[in-house]
C-alpha positions as CSV (number, residue, x, y, z in Angstrom):
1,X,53.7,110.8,117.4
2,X,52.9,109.1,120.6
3,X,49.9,109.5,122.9
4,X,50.4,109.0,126.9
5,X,48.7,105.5,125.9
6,X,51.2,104.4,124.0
7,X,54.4,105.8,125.6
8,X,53.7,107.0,129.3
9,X,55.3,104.4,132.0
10,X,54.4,104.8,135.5
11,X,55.7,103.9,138.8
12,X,54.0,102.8,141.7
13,X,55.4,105.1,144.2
14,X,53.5,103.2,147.4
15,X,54.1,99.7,146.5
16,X,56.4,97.9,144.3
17,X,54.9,94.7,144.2
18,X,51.4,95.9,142.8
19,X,51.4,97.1,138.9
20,X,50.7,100.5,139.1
21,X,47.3,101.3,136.6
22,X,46.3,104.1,135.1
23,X,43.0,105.3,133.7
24,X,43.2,107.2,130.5
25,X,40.4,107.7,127.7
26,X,38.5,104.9,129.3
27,X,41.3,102.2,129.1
28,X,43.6,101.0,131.5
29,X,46.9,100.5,131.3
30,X,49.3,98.4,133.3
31,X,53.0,99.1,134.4
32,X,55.5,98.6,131.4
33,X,58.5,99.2,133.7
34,X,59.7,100.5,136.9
35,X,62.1,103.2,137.1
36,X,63.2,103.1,140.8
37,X,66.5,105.3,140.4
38,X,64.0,108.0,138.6
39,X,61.6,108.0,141.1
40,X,63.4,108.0,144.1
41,X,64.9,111.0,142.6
42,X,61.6,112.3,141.6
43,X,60.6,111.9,145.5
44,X,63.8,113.1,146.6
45,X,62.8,116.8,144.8
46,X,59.2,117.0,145.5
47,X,60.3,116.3,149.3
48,X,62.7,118.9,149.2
49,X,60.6,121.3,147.2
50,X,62.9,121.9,144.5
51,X,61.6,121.4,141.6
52,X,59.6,124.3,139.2
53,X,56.0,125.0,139.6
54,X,53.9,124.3,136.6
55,X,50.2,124.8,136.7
56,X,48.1,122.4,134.8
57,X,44.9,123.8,133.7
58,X,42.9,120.8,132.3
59,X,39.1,120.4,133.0
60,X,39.6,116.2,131.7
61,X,40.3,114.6,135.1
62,X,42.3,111.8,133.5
63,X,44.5,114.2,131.3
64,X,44.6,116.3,134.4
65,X,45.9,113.2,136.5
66,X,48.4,111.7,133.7
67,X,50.5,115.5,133.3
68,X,50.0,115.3,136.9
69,X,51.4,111.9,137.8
70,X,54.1,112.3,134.7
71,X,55.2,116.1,135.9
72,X,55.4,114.8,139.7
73,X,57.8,111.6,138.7
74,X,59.4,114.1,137.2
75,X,60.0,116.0,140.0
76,X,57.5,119.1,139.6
77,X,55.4,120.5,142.1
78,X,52.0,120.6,140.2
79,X,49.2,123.1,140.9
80,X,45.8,122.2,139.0
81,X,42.8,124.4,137.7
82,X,39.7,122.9,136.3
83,X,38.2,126.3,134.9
84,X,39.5,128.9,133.5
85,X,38.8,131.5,136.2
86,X,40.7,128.6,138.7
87,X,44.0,129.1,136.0
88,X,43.4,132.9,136.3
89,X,43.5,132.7,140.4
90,X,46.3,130.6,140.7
91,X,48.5,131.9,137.8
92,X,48.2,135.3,139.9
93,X,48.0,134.3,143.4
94,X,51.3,131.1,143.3
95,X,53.1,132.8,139.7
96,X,54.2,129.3,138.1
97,X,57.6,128.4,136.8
98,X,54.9,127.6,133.5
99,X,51.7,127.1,132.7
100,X,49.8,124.3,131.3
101,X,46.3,125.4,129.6
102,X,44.3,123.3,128.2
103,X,42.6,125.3,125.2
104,X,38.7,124.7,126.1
105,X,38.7,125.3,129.7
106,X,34.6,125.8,131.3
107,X,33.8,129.5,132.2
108,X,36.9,131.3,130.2
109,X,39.1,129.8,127.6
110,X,42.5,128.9,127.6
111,X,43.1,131.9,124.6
112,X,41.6,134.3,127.0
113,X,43.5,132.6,130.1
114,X,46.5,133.9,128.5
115,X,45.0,137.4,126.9
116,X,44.4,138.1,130.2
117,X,47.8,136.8,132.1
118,X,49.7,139.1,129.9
119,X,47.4,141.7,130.5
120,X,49.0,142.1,133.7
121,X,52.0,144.0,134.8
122,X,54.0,140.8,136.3
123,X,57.4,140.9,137.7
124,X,58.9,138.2,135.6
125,X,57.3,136.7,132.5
126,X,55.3,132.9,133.3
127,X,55.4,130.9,129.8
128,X,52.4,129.7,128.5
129,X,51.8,126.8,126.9
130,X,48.1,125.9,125.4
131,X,47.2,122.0,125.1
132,X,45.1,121.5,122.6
133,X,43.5,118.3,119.9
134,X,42.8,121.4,117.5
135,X,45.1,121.2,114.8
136,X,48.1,123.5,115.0
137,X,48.0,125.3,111.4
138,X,44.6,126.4,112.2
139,X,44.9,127.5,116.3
140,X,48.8,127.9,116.3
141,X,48.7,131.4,115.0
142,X,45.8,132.3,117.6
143,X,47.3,131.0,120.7
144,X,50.8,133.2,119.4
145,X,48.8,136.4,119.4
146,X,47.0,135.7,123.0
147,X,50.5,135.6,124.2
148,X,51.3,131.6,123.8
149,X,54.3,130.6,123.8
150,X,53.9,126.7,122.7
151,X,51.6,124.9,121.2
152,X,51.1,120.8,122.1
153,X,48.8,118.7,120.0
154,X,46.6,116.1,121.9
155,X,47.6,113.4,122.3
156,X,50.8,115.0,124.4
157,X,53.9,113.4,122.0
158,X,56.0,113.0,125.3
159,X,59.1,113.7,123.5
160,X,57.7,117.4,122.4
161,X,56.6,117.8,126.3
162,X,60.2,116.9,127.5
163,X,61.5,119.8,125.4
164,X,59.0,122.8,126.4
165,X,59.7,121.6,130.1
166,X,63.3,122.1,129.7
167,X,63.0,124.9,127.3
168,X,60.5,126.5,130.1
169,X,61.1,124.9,132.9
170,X,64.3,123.2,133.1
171,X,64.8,121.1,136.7
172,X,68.3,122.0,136.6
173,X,68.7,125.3,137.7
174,X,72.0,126.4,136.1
175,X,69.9,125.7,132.8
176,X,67.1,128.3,133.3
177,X,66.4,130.5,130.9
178,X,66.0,134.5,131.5
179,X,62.8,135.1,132.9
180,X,62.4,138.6,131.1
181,X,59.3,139.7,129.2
182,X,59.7,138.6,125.4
């Protein structure tokens, strides 16, 4: 399994003659390669709006800004939450294609974030996903009952991200799943 440090690459969107950097954990790290053909594209959607919400709710500022920067590239539009009464206000008010909830989130954790997003009567289901270092054997079973649908281990394995956003939130839109209650 990978961290974002060891397997995240960035573009520099504003300038390609400057390695982009990026601060995570305290470290920086540099540019390993440019993918112009996947950012244009990623620029293309976000300009057009195409792409699926997903709300990050993430109270680290650098984890916050790395699924932030990777999601965008991607061609996400992002909305971000710090707390978890912020996840609460925006999961009701915008309704995310998917939600991104970090499991120790200041003022309400991410197991009651979703308790309490389910305890709503919402026209179509949002997925849930907690993000979490806890280990999965132990929290796995917790987050499923508060209404989880995934469960990512810290540090993100970029591979295992990739599949929940297409399993979730696919950017093709002939791939969506249903959006019915489970």
């Amino acid at each position: 399994m990978y961290g974002f440090g060891q397997t995240l690459r960035f573009v520099d969107l504003e300038c390609d003659e400057t390695p982009a950097k990026l601060i995570s954990g305290g470290h920086r790290l540099p540019l390993e390669r440019k993918l112009k053909s996947e950012a244009s594209e990623a620029v293309r959607l976000r300009k057009r709006g195409t792409g699926p919400t997903v709300l990050i709710a993430e109270d680290n500022d650098d984890g916050r800004f790395m699924l932030r920067t990777l999601l965008e590239m991607k061609g996400y539009r992002i909305l971000e939450a710090q707390t978890g009464t912020e996840a609460i206000e925006l999961a009701l008010r915008d309704f995310p294609d998917l939600m991104l909830l970090d499991l120790q989130l200041p003022s309400i954790n991410g197991l009651n974030v979703a308790r309490h997003i389910r305890s709503q009567s919402l026209e179509r289901y949002m997925p849930i996903v907690i993000i979490s270092g806890h280990n999965r054997s132990t929290h796995g079973n917790v987050a499923k009952a508060a209404g989880c649908d995934e469960y990512l281990l810290k540090p993100i394995d970029l591979d295992e991200l990739d599949k929940v956003l297409e399993n979730f939130a696919p950017l093709h839109l002939k791939s969506r799943p249903a959006t019915s209650h489970r």
